[in-house]
N, C-alpha and C positions, 0 to 999 in steps of 0.2 A: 504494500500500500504506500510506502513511502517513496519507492520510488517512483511510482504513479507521480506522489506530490509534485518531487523535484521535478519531474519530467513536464508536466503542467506548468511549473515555476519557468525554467527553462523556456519556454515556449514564448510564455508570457515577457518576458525579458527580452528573447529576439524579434518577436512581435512588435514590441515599445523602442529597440533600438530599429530595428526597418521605418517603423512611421516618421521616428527622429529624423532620422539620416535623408530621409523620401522630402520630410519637407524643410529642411535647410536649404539640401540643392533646388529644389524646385523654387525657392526663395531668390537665387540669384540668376541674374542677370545674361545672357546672351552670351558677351563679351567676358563676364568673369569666369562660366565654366570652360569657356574656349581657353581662357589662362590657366585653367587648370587642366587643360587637355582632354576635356568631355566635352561633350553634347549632352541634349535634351534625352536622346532615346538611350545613355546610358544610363540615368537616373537609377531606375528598378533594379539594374545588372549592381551597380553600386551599393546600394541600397540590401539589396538581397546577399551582399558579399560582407557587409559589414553585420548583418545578423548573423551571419554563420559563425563569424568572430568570437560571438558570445559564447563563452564556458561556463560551465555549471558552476554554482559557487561551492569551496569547499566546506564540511561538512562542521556545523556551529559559526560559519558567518550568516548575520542575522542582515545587513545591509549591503550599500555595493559603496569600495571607496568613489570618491568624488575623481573624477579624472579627466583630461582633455577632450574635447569633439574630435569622434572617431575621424574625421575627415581630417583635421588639423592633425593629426599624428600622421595617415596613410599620404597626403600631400602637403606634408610641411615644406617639400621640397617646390613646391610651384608655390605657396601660396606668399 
């Protein structure tokens, strides 16, 4: 049963980082994803690659530390 939970948790977590990520880029601009070397139709591809990212948390962490926009770490180098 518990790992049902986790797996549930898990889901929920890559679910709320895909919507994250979906709408930051979709937030910008023409010109700024072309500097960061996207397009519009890679958004989803994006977006669904930075869910996968997400790891289960280990076992008695109750929160998730605070850390950078996934995008600012994967294109720190363009941005």
């Amino acid at each position: 049963m518990m790992k049902l939970l986790e797996r549930i948790g898990l889901m929920a977590r890559r679910w709320a980082t895909y919507q994250r990520v979906r709408a930051e880029l979709e937030s910008y601009t023409e010109r700024e994803l072309n500097d960061m070397g996207m397009s519009r139709s890679d958004i989803t591809r994006i977006a669904l690659e930075a869910a996968s990212l997400v790891k289960p948390q280990p076992k008695g962490k109750t929160e998730e530390e605070p850390r950078p926009a996934l995008l600012r770490q994967r294109y720190s180098a363009y941005l």
